[in-house]
C-alpha positions as CSV (number, residue, x, y, z in Angstrom):
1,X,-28.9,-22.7,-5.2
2,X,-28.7,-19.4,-2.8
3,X,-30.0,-16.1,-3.3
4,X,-26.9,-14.2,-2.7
5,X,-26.2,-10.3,-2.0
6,X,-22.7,-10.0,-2.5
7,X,-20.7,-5.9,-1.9
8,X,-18.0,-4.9,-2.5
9,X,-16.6,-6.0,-6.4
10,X,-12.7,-4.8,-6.4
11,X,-10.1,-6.9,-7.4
12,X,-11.0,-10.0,-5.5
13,X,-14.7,-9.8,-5.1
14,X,-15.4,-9.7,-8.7
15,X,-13.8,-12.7,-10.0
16,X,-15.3,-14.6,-6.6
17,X,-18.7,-13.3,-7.1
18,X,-18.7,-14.0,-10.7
19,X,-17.5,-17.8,-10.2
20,X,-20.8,-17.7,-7.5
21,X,-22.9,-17.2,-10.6
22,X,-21.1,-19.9,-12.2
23,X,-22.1,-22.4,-9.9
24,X,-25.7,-21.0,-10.4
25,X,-26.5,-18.6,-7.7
26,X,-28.4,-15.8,-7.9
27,X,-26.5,-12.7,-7.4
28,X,-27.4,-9.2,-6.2
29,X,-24.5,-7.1,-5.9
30,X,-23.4,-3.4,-5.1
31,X,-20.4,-1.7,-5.3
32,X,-19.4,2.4,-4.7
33,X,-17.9,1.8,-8.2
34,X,-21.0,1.9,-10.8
35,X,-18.8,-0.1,-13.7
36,X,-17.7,-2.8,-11.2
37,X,-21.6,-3.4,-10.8
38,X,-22.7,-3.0,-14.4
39,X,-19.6,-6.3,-15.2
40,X,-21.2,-8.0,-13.0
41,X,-24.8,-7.5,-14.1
42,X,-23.6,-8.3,-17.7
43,X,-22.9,-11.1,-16.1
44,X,-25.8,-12.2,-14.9
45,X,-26.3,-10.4,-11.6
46,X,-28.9,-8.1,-10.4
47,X,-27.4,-4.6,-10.3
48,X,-28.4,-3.0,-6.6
49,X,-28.6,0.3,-6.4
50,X,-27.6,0.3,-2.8
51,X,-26.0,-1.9,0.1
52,X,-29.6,-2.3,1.7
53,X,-31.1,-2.8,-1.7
54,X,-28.6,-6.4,-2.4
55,X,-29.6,-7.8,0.8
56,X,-33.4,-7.7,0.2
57,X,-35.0,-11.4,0.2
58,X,-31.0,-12.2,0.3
59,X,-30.4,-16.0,1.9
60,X,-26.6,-15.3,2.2
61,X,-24.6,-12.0,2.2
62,X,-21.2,-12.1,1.3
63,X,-18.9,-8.6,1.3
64,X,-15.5,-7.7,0.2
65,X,-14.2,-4.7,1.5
66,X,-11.0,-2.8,1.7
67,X,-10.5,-2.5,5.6
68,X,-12.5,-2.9,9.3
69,X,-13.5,0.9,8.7
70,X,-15.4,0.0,6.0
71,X,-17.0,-3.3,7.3
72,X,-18.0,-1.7,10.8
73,X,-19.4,1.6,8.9
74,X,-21.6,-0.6,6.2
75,X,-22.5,-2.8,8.8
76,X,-22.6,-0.8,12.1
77,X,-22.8,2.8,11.3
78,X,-25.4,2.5,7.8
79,X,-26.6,-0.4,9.9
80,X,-27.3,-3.4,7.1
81,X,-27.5,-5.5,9.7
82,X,-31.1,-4.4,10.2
83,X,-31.6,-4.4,6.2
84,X,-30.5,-8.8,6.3
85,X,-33.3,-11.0,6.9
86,X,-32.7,-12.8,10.1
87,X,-33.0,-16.1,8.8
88,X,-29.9,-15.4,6.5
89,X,-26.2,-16.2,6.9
90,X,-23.6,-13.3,6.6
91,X,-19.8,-14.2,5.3
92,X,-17.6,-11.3,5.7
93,X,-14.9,-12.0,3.9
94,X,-12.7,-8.4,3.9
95,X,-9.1,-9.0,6.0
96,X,-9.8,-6.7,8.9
97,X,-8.8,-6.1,12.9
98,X,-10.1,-9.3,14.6
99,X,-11.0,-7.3,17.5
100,X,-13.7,-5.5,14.5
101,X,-14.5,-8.9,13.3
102,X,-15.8,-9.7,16.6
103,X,-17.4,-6.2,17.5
104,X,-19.3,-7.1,14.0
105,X,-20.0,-10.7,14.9
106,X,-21.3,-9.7,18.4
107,X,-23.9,-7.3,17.0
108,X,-25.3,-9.7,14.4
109,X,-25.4,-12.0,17.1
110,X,-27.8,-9.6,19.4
111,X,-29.7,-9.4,16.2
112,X,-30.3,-13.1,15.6
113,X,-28.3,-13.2,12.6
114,X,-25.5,-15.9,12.1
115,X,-22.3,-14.6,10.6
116,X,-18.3,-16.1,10.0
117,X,-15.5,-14.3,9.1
118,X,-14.3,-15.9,6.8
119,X,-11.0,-14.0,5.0
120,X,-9.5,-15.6,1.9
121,X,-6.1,-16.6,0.6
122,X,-5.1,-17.2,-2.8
123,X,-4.5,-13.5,-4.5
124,X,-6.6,-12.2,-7.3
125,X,-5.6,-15.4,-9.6
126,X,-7.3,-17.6,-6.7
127,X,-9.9,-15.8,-7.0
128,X,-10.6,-15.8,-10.9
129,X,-9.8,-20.1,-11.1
130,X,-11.8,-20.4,-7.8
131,X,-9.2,-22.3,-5.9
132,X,-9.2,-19.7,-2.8
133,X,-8.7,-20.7,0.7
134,X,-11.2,-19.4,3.3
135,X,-9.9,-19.3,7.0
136,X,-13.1,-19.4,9.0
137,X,-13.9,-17.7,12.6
138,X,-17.2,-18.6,14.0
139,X,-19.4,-21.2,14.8
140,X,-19.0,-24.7,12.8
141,X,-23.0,-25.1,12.3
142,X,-22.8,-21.5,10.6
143,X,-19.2,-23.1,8.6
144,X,-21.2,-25.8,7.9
145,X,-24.5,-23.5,6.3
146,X,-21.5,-21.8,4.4
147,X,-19.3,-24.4,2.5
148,X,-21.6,-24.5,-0.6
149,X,-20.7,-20.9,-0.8
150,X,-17.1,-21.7,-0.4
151,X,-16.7,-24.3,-2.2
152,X,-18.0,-22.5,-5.4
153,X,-15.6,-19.9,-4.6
154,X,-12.5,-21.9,-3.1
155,X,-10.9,-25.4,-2.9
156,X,-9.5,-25.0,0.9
157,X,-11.9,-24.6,4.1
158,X,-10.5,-23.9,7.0
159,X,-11.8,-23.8,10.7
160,X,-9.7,-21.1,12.6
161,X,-11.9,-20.9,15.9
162,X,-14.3,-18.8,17.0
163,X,-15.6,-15.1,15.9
164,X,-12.4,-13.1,14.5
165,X,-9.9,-16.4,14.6
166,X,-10.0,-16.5,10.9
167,X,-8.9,-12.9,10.9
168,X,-5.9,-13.9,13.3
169,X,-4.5,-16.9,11.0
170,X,-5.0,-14.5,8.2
171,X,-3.4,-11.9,9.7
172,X,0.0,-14.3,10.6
173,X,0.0,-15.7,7.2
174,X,-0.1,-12.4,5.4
175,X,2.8,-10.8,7.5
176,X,5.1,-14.4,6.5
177,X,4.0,-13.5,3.0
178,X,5.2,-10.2,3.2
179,X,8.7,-11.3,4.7
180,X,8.7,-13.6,1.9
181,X,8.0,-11.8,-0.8
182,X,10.4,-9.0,0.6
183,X,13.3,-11.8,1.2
184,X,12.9,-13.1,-2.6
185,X,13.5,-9.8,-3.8
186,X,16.3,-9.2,-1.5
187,X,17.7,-12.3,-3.0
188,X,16.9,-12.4,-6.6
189,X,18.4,-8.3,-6.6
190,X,21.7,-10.0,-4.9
191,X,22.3,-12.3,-7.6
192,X,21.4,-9.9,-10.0
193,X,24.1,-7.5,-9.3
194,X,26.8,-10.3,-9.2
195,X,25.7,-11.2,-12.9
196,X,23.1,-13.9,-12.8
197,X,20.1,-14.4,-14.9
198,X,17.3,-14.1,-12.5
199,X,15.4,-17.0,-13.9
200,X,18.4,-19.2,-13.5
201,X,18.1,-18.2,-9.8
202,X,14.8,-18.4,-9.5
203,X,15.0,-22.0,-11.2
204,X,17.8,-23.2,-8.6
205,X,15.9,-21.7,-5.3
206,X,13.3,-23.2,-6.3
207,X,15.2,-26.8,-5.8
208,X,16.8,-25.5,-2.9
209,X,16.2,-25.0,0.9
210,X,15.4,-21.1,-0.1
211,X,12.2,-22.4,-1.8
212,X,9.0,-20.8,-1.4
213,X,5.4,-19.5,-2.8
214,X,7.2,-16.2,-4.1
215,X,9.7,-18.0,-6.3
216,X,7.7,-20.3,-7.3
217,X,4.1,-19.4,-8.1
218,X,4.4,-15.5,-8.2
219,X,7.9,-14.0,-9.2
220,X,8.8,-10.7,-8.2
221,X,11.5,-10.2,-11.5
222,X,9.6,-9.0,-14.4
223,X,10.0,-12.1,-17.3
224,X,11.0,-14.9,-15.0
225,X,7.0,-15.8,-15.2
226,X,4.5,-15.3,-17.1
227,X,1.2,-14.1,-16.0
228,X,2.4,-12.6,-12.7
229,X,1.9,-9.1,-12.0
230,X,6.0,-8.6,-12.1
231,X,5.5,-9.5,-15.8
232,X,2.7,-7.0,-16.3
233,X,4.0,-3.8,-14.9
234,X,3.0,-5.0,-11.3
235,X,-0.6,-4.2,-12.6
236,X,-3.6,-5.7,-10.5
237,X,-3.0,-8.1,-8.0
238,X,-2.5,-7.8,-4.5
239,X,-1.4,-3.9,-3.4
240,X,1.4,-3.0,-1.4
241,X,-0.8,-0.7,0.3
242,X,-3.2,-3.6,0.9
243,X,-0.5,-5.5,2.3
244,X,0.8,-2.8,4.2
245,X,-2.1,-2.9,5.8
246,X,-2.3,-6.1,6.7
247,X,1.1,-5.6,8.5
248,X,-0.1,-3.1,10.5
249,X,-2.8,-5.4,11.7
250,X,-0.3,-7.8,12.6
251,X,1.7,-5.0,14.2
252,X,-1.8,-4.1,16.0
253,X,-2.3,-7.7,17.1
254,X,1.6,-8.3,18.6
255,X,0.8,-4.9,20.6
256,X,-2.5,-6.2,22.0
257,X,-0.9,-9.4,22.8
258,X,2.4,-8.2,24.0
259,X,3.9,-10.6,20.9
260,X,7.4,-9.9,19.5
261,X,7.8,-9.8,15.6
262,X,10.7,-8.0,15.0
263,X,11.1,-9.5,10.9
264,X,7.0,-8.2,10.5
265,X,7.9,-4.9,11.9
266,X,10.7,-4.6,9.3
267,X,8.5,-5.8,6.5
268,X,6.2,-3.4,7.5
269,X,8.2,-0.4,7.2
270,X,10.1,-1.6,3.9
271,X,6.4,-1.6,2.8
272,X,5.7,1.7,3.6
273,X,8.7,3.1,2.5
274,X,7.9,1.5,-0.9
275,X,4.4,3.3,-0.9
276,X,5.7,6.3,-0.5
277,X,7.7,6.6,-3.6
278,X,4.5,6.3,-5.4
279,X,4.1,2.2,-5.5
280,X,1.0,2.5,-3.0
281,X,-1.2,0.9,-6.2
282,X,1.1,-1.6,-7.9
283,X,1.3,-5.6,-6.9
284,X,3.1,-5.7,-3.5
285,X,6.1,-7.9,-5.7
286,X,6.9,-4.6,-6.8
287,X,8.8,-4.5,-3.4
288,X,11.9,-5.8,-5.4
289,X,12.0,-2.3,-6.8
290,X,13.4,-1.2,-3.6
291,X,16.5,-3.4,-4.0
292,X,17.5,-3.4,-7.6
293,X,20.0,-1.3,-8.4
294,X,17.6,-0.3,-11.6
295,X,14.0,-0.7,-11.7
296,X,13.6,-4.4,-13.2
């Protein structure tokens, strides 16, 4: 078992670094949010009282943070890196700009520290079950110093590339989810107005060449499924300002790469025309709002 420092407890670091004490590591961990640290210390973790202070005599670091702003300030500008022991492995797990990824990954590399990026899939009921997918960048003898991490936190390991390619795949498969989610709603809103029961609906796309993860694992429509954030006032779950950030890193990335994605670009701005009426906090399902003729 690892010694583990693991920042940044919000929705999805939590429930990952909780299940990391499940499996019998030894957790330090720091958040900016004092109760998110005292849960986690009630469950077994050493509360730090500081960034710097988790990582001391830490064999792996693992952090969780909200953008690449954060990950290059806590590890760049408040320079942790010079707080890790060299010998230990660092997993950065926030979804960030790859091109930060790498800026990071090349400075713990000057340092002698070995570090992946390793962003997750899965949503905040991945991350409570443990059944996340990790999409690696890096080297595959630092992937391979990982996995018992992983593994106690996910069932899926993937190897992207090098430095900042897990942040790429992550980056493609969050702006598909976010045309997904936003054609579901389109669609279930449709049938809807023309009288059908939106379970029904859901039940038949589901069997049907419209099928996909939105319909099936995480309605939009509040009461077609239980447990989803649709059915609990779009509470929790993932943001729709978290995902309209991750389309503007995919918007970032098609500019830098002179790449055309004209269905991400109009994701995107259904997004953040959705966060401005107020919705910036709620599950990003809550996007079907913006097509039902009444709030579901």
């Amino acid at each position: 078992m690892s010694s583990i420092a693991f920042i940044g407890l919000g929705n999805m670091g939590a429930p990952m670094a909780n299940n990391l004490i499940k499996a019998g590591h030894q957790l330090a961990v720091f958040d900016l949010v004092p109760g998110a640290v005292n849960s986690l210390a009630d469950a077994g973790a050493r509360a730090a009282t500081s960034a710097a202070d988790a990582v001391q005599g830490a064999e792996v670091v693992v952090t969780m943070l909200p953008a690449s702003k954060h990950v290059e300030a806590l590890y760049l500008s408040q320079d942790l890196l010079g707080a890790i022991d060299p010998s230990a492995l660092v997993i950065e797990c926030s979804t960030i700009a790859p091109d930060s990824a790498r800026k990071v990954a090349t400075a713990a590399q000057e340092r002698g520290l070995a570090m992946i990026d390793a962003p997750v899939s899965g949503g905040t009921a991945g991350a409570a079950a443990g059944t996340l997918t990790f999409i690696v960048g890096g080297e595959a003898d630092n992937l391979a110093r990982a996995m018992p991490v992983l593994q106690a936190m996910g069932k899926n390991i993937f190897h992207a590339g090098p430095a900042g390619a897990g942040q790429v795949a992550k980056i493609c498969n969050n702006m598909l989810l976010g045309i997904l989610m936003a054609g579901t709603s389109e669609a279930l809103a449709l049938g809807v107005a023309n009288g059908l029961d939106p379970k029904v609906l859901s039940d038949i796309i589901a069997k049907s060449s419209g099928r996909n993860w939105a319909t099936e694992l995480y309605n939009p429509w509040p009461g077609v499924m239980e447990n989803t954030p649709a059915s609990k006032g779009y509470a929790g779950g993932f943001g729709v300002d978290l995902m309209l950030k991750d389309l503007g890193l995919a918007a970032e990335a098609a500019l830098s790469s002179r790449s055309s994605i004209p269905l991400g670009e109009l994701a995107r701005n259904l997004y953040s025309l959705h966060s401005g009426d107020g919705s910036g906090k709620l599950d990003f399902s809550s996007i079907v709002n913006l097509y039902a003729h009444k709030t579901p």
